[in-house]
Structures are given as C-alpha cells and as structure tokens.
mmJSON file of the N, C-alpha and C atoms, coordinates in Angstrom:
{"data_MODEL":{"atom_site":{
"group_PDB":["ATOM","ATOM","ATOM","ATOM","ATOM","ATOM","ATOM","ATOM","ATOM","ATOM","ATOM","ATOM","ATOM","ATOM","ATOM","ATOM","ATOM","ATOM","ATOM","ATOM","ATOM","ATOM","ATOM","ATOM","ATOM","ATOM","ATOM","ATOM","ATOM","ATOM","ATOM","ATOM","ATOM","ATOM","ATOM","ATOM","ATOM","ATOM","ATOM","ATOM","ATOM","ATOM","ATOM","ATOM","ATOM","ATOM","ATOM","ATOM","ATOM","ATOM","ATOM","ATOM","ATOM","ATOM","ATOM","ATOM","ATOM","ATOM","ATOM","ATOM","ATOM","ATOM","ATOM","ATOM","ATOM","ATOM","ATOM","ATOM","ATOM","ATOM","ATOM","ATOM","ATOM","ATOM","ATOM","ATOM","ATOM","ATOM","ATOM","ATOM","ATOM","ATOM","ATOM","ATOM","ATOM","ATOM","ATOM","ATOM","ATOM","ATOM","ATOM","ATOM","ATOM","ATOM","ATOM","ATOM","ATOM","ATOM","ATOM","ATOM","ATOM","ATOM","ATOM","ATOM","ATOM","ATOM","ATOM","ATOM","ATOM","ATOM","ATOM","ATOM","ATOM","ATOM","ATOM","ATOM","ATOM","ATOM","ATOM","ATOM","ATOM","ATOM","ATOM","ATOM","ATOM","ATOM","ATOM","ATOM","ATOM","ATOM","ATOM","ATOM","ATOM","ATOM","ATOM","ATOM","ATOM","ATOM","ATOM","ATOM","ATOM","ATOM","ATOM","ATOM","ATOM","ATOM","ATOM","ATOM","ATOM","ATOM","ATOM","ATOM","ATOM","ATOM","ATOM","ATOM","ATOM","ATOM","ATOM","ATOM","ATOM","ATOM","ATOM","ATOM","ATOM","ATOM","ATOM","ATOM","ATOM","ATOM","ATOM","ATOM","ATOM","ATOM","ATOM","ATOM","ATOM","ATOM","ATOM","ATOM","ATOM","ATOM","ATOM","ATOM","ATOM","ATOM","ATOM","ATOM","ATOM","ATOM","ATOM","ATOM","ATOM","ATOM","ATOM","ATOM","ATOM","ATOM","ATOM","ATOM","ATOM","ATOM","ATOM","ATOM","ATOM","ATOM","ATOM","ATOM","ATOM","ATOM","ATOM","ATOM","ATOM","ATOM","ATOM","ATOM","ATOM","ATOM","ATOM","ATOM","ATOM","ATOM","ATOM","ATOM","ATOM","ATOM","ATOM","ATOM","ATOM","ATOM","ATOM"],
"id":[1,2,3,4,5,6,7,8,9,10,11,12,13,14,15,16,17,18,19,20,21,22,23,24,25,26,27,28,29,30,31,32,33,34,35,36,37,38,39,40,41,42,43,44,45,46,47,48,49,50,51,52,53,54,55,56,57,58,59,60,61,62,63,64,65,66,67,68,69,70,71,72,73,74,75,76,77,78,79,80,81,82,83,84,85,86,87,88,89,90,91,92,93,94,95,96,97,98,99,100,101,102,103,104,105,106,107,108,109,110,111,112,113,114,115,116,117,118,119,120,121,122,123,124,125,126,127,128,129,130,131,132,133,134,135,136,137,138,139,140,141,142,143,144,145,146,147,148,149,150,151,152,153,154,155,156,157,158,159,160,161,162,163,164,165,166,167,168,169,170,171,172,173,174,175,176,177,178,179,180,181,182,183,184,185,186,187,188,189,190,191,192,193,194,195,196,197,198,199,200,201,202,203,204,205,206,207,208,209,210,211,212,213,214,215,216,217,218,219,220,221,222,223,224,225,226,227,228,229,230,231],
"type_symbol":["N","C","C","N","C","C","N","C","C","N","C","C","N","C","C","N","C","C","N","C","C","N","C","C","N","C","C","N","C","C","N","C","C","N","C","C","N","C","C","N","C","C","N","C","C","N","C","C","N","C","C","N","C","C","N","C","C","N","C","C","N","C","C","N","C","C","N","C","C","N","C","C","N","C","C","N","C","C","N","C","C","N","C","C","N","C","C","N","C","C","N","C","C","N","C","C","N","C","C","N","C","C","N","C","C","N","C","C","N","C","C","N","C","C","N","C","C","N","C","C","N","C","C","N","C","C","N","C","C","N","C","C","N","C","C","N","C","C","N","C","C","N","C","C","N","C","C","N","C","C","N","C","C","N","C","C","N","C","C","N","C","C","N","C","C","N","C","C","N","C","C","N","C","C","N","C","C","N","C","C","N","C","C","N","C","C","N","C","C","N","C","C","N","C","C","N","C","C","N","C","C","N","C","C","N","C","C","N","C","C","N","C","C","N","C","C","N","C","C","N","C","C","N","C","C","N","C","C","N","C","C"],
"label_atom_id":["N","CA","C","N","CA","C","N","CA","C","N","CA","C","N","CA","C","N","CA","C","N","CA","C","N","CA","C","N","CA","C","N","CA","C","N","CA","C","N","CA","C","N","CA","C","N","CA","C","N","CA","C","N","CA","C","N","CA","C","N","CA","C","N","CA","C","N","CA","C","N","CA","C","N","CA","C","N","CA","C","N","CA","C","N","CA","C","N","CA","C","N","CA","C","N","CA","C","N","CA","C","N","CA","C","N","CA","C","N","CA","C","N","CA","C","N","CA","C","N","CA","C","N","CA","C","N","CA","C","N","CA","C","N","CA","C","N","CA","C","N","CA","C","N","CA","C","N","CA","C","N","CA","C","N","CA","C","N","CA","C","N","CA","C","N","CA","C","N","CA","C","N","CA","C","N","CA","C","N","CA","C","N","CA","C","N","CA","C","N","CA","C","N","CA","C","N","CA","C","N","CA","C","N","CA","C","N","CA","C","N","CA","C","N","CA","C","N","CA","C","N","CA","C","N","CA","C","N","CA","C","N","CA","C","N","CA","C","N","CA","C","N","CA","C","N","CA","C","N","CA","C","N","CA","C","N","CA","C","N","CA","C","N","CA","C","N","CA","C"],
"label_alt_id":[null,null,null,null,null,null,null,null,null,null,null,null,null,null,null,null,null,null,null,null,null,null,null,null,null,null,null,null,null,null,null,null,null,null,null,null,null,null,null,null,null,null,null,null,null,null,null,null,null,null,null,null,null,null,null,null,null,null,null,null,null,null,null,null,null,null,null,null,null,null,null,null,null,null,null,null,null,null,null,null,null,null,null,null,null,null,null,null,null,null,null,null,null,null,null,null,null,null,null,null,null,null,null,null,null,null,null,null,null,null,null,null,null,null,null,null,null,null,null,null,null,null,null,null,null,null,null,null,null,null,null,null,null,null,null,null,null,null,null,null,null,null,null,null,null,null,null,null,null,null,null,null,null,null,null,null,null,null,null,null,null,null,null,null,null,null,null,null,null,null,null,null,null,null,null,null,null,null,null,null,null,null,null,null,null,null,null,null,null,null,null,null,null,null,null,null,null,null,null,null,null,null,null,null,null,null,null,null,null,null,null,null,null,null,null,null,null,null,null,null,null,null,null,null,null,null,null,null,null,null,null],
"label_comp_id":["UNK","UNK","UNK","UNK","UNK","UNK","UNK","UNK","UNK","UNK","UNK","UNK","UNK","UNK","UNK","UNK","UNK","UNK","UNK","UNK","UNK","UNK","UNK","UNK","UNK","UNK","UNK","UNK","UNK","UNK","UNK","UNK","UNK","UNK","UNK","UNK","UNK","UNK","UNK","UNK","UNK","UNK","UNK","UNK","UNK","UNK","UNK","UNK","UNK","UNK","UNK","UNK","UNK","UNK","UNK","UNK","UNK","UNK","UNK","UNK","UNK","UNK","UNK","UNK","UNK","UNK","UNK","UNK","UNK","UNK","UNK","UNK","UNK","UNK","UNK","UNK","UNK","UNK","UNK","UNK","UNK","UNK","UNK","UNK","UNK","UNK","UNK","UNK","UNK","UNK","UNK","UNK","UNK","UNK","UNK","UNK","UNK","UNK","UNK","UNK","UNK","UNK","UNK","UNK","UNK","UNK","UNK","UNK","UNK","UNK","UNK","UNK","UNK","UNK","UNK","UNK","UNK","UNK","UNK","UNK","UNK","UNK","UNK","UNK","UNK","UNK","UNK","UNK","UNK","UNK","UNK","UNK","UNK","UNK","UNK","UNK","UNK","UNK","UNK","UNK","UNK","UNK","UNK","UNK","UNK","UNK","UNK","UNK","UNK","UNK","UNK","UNK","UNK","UNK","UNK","UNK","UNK","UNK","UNK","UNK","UNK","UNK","UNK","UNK","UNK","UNK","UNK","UNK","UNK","UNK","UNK","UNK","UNK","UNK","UNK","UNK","UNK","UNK","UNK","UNK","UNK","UNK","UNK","UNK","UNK","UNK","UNK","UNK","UNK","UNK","UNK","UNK","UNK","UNK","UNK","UNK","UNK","UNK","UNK","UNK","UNK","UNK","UNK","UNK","UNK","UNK","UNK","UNK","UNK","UNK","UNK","UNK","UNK","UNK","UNK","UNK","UNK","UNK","UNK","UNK","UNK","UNK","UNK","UNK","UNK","UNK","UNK","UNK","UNK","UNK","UNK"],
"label_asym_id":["A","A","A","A","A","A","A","A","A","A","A","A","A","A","A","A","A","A","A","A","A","A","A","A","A","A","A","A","A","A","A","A","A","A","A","A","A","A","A","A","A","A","A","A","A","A","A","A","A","A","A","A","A","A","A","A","A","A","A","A","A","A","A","A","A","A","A","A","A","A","A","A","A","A","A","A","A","A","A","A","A","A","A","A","A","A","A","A","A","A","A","A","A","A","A","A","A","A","A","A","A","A","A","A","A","A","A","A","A","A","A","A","A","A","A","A","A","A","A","A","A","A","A","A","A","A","A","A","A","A","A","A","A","A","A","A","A","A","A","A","A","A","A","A","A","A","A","A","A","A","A","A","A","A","A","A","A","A","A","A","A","A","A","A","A","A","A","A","A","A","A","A","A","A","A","A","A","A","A","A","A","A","A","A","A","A","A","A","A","A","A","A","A","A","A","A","A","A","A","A","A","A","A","A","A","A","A","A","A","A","A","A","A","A","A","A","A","A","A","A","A","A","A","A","A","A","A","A","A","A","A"],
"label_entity_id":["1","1","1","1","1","1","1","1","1","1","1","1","1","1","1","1","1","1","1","1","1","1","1","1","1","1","1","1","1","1","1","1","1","1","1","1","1","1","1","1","1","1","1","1","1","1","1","1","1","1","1","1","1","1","1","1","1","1","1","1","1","1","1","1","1","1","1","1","1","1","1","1","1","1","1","1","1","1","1","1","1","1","1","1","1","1","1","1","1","1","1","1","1","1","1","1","1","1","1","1","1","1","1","1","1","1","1","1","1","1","1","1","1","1","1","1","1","1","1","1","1","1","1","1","1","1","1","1","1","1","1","1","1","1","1","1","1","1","1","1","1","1","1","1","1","1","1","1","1","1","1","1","1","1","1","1","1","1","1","1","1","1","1","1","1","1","1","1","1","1","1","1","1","1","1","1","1","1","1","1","1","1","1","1","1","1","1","1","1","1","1","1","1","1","1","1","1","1","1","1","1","1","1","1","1","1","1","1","1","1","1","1","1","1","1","1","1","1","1","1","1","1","1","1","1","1","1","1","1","1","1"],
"label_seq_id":[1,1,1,2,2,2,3,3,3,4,4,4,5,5,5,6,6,6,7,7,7,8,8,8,9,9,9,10,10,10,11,11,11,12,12,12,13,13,13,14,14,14,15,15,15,16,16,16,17,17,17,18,18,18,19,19,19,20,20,20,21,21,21,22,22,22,23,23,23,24,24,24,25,25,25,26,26,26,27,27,27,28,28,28,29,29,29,30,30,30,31,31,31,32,32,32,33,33,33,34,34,34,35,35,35,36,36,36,37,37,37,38,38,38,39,39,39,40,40,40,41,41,41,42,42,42,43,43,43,44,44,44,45,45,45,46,46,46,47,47,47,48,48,48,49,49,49,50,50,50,51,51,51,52,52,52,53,53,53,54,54,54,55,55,55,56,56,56,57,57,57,58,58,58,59,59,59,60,60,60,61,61,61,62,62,62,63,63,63,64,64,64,65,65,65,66,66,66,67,67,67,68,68,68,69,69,69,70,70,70,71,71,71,72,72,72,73,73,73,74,74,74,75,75,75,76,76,76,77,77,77],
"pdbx_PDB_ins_code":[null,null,null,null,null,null,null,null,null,null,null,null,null,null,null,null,null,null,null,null,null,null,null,null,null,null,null,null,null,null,null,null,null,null,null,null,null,null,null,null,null,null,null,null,null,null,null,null,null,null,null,null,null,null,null,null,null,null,null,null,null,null,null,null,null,null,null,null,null,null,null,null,null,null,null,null,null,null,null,null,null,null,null,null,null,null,null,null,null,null,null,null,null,null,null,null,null,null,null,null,null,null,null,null,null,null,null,null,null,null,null,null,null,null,null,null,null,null,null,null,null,null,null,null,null,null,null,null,null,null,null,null,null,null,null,null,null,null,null,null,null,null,null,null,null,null,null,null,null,null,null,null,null,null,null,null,null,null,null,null,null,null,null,null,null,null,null,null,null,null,null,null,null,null,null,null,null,null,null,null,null,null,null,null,null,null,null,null,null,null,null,null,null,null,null,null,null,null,null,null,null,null,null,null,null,null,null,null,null,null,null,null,null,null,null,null,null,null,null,null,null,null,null,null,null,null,null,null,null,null,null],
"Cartn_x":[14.5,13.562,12.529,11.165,10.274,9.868,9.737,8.896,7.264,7.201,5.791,5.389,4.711,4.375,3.488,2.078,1.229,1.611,2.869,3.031,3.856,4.531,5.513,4.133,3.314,2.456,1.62,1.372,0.783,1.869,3.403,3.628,4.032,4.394,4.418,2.673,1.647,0.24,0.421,0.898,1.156,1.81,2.878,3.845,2.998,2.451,1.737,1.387,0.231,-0.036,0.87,1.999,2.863,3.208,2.787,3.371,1.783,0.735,-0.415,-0.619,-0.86,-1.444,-2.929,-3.437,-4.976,-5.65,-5.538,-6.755,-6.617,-6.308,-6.033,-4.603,-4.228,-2.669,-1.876,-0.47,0.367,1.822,2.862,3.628,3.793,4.591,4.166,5.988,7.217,8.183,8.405,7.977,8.18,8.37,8.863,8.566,7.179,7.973,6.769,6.044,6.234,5.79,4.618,5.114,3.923,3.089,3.341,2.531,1.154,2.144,0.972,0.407,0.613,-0.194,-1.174,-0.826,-1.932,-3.111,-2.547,-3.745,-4.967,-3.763,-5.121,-5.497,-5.218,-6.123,-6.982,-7.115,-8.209,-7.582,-6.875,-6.087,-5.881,-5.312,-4.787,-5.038,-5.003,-5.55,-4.036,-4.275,-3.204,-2.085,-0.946,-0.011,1.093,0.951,1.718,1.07,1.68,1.33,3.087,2.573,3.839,3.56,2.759,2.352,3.301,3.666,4.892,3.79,2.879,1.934,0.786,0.336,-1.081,-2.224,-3.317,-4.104,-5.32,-5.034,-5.832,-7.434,-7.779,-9.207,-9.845,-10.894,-11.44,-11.135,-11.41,-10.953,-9.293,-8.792,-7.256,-6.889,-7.257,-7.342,-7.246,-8.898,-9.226,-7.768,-7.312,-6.79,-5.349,-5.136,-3.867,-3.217,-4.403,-4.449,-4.545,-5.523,-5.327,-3.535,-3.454,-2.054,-0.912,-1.06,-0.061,0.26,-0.947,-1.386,-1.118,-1.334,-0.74,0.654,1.161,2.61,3.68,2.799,4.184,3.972,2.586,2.852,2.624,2.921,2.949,1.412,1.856,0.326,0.583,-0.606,-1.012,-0.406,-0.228,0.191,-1.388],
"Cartn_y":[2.382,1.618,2.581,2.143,3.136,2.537,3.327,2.466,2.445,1.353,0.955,1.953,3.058,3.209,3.144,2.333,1.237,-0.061,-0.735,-1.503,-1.507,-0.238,0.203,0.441,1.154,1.395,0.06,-0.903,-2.06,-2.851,-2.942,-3.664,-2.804,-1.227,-0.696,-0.872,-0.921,-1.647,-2.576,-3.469,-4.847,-5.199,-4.511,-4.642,-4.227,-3.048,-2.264,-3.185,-4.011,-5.054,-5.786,-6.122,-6.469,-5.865,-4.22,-3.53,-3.237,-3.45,-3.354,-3.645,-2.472,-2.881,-1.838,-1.762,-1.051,-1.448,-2.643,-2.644,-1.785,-0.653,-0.352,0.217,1.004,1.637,1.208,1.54,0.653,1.881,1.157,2.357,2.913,3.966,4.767,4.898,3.779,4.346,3.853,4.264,4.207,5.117,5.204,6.124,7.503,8.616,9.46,9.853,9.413,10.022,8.517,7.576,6.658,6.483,6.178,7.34,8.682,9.51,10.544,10.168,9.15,8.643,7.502,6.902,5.728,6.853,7.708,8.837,9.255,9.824,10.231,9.322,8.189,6.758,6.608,7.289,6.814,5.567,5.443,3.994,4.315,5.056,5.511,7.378,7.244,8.636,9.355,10.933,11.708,11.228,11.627,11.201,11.918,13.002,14.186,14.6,14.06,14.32,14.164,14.321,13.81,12.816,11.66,9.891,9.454,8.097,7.698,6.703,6.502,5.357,6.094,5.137,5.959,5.45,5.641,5.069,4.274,3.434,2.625,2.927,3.118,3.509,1.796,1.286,0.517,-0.062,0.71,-0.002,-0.238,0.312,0.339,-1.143,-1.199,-2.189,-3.859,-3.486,-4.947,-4.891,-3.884,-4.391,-4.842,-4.31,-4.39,-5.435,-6.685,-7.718,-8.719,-8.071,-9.148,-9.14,-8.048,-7.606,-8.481,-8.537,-9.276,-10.796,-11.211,-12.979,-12.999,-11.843,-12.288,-12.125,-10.95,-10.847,-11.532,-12.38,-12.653,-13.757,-14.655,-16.027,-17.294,-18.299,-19.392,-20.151,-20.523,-21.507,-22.211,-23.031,-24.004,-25.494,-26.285,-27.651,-28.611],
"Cartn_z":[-20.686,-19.898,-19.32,-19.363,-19.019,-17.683,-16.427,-15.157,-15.32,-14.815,-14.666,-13.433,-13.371,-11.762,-11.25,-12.148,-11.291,-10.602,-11.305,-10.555,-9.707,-9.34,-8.441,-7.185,-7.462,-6.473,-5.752,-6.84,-6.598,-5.305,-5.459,-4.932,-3.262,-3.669,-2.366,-1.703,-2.047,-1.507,-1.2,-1.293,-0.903,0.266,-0.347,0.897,2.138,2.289,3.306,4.028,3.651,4.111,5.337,5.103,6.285,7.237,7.2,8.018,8.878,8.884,8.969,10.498,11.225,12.844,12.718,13.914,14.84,13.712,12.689,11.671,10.341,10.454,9.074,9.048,10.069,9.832,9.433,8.16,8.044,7.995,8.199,8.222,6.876,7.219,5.97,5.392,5.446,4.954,3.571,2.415,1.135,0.348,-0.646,-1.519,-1.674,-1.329,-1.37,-2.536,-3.662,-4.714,-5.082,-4.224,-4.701,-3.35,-1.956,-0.965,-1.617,-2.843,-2.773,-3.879,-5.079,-6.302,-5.138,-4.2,-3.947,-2.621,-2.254,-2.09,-3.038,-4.351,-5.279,-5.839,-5.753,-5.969,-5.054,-4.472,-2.876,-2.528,-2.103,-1.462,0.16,0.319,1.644,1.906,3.237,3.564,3.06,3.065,2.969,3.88,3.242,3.929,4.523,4.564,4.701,5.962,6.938,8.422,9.646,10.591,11.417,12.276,11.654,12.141,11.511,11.519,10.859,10.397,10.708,9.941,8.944,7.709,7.307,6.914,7.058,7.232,5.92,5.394,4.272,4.571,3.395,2.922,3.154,2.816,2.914,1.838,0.621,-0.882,-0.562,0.137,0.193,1.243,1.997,2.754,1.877,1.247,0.528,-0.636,-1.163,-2.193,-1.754,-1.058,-0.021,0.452,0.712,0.68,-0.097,-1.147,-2.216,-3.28,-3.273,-3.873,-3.017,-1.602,-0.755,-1.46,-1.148,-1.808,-3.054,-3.665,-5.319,-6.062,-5.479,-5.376,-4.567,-2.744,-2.0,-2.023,-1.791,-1.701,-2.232,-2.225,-3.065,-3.02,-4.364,-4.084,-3.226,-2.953,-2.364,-3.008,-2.49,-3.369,-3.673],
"occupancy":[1.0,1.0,1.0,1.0,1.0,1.0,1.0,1.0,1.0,1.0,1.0,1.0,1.0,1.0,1.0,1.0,1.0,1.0,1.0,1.0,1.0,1.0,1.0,1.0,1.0,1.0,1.0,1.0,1.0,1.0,1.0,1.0,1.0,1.0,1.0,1.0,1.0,1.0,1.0,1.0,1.0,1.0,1.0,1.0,1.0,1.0,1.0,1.0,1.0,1.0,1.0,1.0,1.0,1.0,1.0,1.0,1.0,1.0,1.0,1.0,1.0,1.0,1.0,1.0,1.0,1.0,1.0,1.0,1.0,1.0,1.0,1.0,1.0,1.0,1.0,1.0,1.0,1.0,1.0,1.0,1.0,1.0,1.0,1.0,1.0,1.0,1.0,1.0,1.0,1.0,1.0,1.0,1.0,1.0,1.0,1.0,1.0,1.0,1.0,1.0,1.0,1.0,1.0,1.0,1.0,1.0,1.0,1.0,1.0,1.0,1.0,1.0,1.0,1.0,1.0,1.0,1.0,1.0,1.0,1.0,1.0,1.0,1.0,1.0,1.0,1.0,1.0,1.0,1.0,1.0,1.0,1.0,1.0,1.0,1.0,1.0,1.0,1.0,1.0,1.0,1.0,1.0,1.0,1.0,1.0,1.0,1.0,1.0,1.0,1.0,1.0,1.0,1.0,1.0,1.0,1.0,1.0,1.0,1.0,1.0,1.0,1.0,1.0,1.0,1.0,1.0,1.0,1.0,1.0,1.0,1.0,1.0,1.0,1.0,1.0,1.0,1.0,1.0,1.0,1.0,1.0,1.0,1.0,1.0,1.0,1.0,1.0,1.0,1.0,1.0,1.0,1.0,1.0,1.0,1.0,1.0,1.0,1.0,1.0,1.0,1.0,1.0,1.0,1.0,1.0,1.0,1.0,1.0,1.0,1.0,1.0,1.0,1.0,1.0,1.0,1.0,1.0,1.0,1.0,1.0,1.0,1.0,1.0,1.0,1.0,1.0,1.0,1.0,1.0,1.0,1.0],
"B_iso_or_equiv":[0.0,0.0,0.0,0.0,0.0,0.0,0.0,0.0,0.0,0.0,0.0,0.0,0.0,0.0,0.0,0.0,0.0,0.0,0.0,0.0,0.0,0.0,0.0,0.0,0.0,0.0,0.0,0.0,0.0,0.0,0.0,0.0,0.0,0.0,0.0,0.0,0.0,0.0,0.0,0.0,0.0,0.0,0.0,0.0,0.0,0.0,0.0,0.0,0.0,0.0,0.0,0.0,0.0,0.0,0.0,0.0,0.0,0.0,0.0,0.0,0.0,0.0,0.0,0.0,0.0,0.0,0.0,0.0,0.0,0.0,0.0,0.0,0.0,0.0,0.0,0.0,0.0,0.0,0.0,0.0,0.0,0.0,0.0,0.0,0.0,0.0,0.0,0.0,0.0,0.0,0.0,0.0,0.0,0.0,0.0,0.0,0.0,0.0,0.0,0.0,0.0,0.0,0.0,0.0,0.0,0.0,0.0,0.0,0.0,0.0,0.0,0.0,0.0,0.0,0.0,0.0,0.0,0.0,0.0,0.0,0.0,0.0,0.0,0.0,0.0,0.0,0.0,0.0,0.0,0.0,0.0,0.0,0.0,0.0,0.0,0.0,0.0,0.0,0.0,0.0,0.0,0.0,0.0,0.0,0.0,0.0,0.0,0.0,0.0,0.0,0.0,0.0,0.0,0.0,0.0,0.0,0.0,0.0,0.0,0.0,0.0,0.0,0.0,0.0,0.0,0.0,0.0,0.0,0.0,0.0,0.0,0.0,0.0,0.0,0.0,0.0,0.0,0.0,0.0,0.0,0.0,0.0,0.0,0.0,0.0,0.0,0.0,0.0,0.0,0.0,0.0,0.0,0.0,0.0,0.0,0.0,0.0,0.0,0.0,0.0,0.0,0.0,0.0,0.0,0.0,0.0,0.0,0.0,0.0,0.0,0.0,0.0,0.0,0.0,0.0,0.0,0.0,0.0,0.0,0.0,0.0,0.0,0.0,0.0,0.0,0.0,0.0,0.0,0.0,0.0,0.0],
"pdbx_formal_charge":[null,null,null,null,null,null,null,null,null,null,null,null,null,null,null,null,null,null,null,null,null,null,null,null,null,null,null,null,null,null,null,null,null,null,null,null,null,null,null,null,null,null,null,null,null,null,null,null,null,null,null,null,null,null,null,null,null,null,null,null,null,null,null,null,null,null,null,null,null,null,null,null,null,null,null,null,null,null,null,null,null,null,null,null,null,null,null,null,null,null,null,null,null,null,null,null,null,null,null,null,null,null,null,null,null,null,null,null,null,null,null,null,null,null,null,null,null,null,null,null,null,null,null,null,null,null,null,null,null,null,null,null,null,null,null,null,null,null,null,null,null,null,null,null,null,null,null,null,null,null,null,null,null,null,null,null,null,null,null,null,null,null,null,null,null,null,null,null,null,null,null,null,null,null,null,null,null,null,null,null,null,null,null,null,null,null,null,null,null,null,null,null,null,null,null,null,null,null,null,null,null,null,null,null,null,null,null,null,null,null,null,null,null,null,null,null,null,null,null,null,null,null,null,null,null,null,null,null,null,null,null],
"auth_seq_id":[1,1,1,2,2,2,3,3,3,4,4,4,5,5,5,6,6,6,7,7,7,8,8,8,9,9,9,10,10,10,11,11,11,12,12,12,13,13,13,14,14,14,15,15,15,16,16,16,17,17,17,18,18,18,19,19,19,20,20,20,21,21,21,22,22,22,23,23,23,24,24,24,25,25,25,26,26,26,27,27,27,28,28,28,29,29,29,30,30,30,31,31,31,32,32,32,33,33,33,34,34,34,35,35,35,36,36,36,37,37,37,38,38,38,39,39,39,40,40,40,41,41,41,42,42,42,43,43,43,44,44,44,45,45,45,46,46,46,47,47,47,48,48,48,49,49,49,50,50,50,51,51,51,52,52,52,53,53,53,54,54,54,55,55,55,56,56,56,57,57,57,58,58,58,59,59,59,60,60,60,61,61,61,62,62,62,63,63,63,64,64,64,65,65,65,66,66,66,67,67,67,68,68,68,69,69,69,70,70,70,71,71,71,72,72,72,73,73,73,74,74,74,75,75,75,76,76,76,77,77,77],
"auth_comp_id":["UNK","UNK","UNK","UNK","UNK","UNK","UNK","UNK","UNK","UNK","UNK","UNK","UNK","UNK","UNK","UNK","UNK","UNK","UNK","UNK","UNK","UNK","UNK","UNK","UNK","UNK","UNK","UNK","UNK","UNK","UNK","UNK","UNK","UNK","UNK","UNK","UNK","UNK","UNK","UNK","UNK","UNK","UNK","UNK","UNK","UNK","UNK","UNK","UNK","UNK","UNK","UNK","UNK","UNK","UNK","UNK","UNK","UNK","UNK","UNK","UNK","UNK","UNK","UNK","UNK","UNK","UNK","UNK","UNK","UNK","UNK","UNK","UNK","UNK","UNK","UNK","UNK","UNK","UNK","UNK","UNK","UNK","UNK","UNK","UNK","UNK","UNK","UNK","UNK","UNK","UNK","UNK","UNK","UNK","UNK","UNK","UNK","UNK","UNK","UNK","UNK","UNK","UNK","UNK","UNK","UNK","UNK","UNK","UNK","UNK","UNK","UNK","UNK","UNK","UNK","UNK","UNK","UNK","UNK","UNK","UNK","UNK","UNK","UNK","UNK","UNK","UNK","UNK","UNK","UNK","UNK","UNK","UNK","UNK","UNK","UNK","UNK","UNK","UNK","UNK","UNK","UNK","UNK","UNK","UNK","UNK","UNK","UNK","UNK","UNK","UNK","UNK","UNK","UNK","UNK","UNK","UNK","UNK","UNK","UNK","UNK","UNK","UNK","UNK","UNK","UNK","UNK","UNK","UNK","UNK","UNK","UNK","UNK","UNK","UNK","UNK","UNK","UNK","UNK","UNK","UNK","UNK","UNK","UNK","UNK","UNK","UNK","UNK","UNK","UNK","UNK","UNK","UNK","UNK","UNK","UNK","UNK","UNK","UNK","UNK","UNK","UNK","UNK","UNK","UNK","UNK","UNK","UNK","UNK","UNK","UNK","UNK","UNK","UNK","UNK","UNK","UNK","UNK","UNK","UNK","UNK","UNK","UNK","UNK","UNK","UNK","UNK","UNK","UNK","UNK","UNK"],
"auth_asym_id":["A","A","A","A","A","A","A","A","A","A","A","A","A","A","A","A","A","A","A","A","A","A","A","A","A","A","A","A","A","A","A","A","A","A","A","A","A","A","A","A","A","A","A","A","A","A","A","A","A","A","A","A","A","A","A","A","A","A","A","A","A","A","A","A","A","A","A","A","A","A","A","A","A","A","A","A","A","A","A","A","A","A","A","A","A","A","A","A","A","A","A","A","A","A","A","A","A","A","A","A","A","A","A","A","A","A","A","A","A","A","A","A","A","A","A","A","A","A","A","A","A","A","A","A","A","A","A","A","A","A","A","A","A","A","A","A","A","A","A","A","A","A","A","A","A","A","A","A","A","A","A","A","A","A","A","A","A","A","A","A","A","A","A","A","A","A","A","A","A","A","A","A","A","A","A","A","A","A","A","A","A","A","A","A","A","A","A","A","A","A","A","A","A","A","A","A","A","A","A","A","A","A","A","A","A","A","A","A","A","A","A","A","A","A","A","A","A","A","A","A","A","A","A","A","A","A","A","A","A","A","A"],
"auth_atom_id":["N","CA","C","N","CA","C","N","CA","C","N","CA","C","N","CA","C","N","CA","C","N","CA","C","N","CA","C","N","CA","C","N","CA","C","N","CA","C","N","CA","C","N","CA","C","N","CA","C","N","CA","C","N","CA","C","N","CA","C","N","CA","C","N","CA","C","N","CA","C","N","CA","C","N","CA","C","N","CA","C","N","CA","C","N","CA","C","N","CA","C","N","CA","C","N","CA","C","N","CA","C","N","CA","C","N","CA","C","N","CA","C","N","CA","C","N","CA","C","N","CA","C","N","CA","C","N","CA","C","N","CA","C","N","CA","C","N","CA","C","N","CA","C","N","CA","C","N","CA","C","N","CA","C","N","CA","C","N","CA","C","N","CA","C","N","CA","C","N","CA","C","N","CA","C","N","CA","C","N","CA","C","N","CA","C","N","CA","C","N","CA","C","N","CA","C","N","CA","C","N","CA","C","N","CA","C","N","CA","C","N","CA","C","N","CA","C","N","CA","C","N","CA","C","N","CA","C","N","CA","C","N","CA","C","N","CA","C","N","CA","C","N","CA","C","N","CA","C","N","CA","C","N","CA","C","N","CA","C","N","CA","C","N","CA","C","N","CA","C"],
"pdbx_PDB_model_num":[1,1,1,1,1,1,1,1,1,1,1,1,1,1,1,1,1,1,1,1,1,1,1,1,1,1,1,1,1,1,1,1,1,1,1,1,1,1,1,1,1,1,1,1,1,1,1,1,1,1,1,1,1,1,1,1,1,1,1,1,1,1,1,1,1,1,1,1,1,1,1,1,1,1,1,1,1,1,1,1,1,1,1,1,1,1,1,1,1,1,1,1,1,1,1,1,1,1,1,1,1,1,1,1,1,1,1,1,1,1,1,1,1,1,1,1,1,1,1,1,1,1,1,1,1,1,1,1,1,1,1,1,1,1,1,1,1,1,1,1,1,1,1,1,1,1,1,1,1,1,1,1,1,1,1,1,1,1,1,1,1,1,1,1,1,1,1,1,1,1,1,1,1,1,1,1,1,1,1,1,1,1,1,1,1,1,1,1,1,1,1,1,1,1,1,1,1,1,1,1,1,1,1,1,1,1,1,1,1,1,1,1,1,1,1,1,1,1,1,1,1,1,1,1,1,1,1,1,1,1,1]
}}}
C-alpha cells in the first residue's frame, strides 16, 4: 500500500480548521512531517517553535476551510 501524503496533508488542513482561534492560529498537534510538508507548501508558517499553535498563511486559511466543508460536512437537503 502506498500513502497518499497529499491527502494526508489535505485532511490534517482541514482538520486545522477546527482547532482555529485569534483568526488564523490553529493548534499545531499533528503529525510533524506533514506540519513541515504544509510549510513548504506555503500553507502555514514554520512550525518549529515553542507555541503550541501555528499560524496559517492566507492561502492556508482559505484552503483550510474549504477542505473542512468538503471532507467533514454533509450536504444540505
């Protein structure tokens, strides 16, 4: 079995989303190796600090959200 690890990253982005306070911060407990791939994606600032939160780029933000809605919730009836 081979991993997908865009869509490992897609759904740890997503998730972020729920953890999301001050507007962009979200916590930062996931996987570090997709933490430092959604960095060099420009997604989220570096993450290798001693904040326990990190901070979404603007592109990181918008997608963050759209990824939430498309992975967590149901349509509409």
């Amino acid at each position: 079995m081979e991993i997908d690890r865009d869509r490992i990253d897609d759904a740890v982005l997503g998730l972020m989303w729920l953890t999301l306070h001050d507007e962009w911060r979200a916590w930062k407990g996931f996987d570090w190796g997709s933490l430092a791939r959604l960095h060099e994606k420009g997604l989220i600032a570096d993450p290798v600090n001693k904040s326990k939160s990190v901070v979404l780029t603007d592109e990181g933000l918008k997608r963050s959200e759209e990824l939430f809605q498309a992975l967590f919730t149901r349509p509409r009836p």
